[in-house]
C-alpha positions in Angstrom: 0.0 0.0 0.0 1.3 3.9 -0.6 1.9 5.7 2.2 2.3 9.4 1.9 4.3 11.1 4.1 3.4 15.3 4.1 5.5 18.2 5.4 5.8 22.2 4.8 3.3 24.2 5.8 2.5 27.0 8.5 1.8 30.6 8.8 3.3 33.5 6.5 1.9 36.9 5.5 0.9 37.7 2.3 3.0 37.6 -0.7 5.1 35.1 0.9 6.2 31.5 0.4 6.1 28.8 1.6 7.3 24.4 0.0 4.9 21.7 0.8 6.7 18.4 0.3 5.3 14.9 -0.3 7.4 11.3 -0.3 5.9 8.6 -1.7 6.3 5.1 -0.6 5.3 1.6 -1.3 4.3 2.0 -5.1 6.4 -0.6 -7.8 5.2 1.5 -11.1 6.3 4.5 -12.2 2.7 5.2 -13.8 1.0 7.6 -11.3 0.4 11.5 -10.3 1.1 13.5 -6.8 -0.1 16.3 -6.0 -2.1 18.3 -3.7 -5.4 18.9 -3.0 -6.8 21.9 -0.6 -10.0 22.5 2.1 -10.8 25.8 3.2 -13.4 25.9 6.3 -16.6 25.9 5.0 -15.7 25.1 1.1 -15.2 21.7 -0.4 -12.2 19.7 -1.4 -10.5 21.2 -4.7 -7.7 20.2 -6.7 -4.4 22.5 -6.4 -1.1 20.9 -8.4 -0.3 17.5 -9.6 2.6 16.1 -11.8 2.8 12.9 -13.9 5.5 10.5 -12.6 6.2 9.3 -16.1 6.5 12.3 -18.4 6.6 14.9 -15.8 3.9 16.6 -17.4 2.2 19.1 -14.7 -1.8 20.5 -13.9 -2.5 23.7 -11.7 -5.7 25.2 -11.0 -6.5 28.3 -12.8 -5.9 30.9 -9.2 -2.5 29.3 -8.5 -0.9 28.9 -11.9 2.1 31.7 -12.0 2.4 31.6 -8.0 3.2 28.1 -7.5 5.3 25.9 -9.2 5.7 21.3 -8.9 8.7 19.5 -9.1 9.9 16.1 -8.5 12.8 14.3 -7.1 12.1 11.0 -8.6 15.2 9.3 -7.1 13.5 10.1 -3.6 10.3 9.9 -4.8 9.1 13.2 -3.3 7.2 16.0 -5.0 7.4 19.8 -4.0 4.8 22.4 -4.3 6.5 25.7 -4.6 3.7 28.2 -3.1 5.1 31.9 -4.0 2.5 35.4 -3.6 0.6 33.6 -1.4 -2.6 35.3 -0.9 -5.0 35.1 2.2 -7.4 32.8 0.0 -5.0 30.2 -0.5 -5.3 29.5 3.4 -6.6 25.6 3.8 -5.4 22.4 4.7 -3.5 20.8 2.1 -3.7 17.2 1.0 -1.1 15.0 -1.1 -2.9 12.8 -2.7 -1.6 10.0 -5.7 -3.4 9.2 -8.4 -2.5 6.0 -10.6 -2.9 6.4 -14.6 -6.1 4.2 -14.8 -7.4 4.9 -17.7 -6.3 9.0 -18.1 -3.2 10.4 -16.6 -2.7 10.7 -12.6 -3.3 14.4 -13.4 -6.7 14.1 -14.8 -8.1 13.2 -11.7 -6.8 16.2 -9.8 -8.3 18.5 -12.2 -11.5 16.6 -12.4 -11.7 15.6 -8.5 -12.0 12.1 -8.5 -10.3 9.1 -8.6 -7.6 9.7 -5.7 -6.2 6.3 -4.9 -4.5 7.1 -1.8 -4.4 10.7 0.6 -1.6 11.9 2.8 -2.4 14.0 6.0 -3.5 17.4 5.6 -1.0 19.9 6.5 -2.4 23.5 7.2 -1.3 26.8 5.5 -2.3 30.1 6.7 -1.7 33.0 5.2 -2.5 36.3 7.0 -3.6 39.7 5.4 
């Protein structure tokens, strides 16, 4: 079984930054997606960043695409999120989540919302105004 292990996180002001990181274990294929899903209080469960094990290919959501960048280290099978400008609206718990290429890329399934095959523990960002 994958086990996802989370870390990063904590308070900053906005237009700062703060690196979410995500090591993935347990997994034989290389044919999967990581990335990171986020809660605010009283909203639901949306897709932030994912990239494609395979062909490093990448999906953002529309509000963080030019603030946050995802990378991989695939010899220590971990995955960064990058979060730069942070604004007060990007305050939530983050998820990692991995996605295995079922029948579309790992990355379709963050973009769509479905599909997650195994979550890490959130980790909360706050970002003060």
């Amino acid at each position: 079984e994958v086990q996802l292990q989370a870390s990063g996180g904590g308070l900053v002001q906005a237009g700062g930054s703060l690196r979410l990181s995500c090591t993935a274990s347990g997994f034989t294929s290389d044919e999967y997606a990581i990335g990171w899903f986020r809660q605010a209080p009283g909203k639901e469960r949306e897709g932030v960043a994912a990239i494609r094990r395979t062909d490093g290919s990448t999906w953002f959501k529309d509000s963080v695409k030019g603030r946050f960048a995802i990378s991989s280290d695939n010899a220590k099978n971990t995955v960064y999120l990058q979060m730069n400008s942070l604004k007060p609206e990007d305050t939530a718990v983050y998820y990692c989540a991995f996605a295995v290429d079922t029948f579309r890329p790992g990355t379709h399934y963050f973009r769509e919302g479905y599909g997650i095959d195994y979550w890490g523990k959130g980790t909360q960002v706050t970002v003060s105004s």
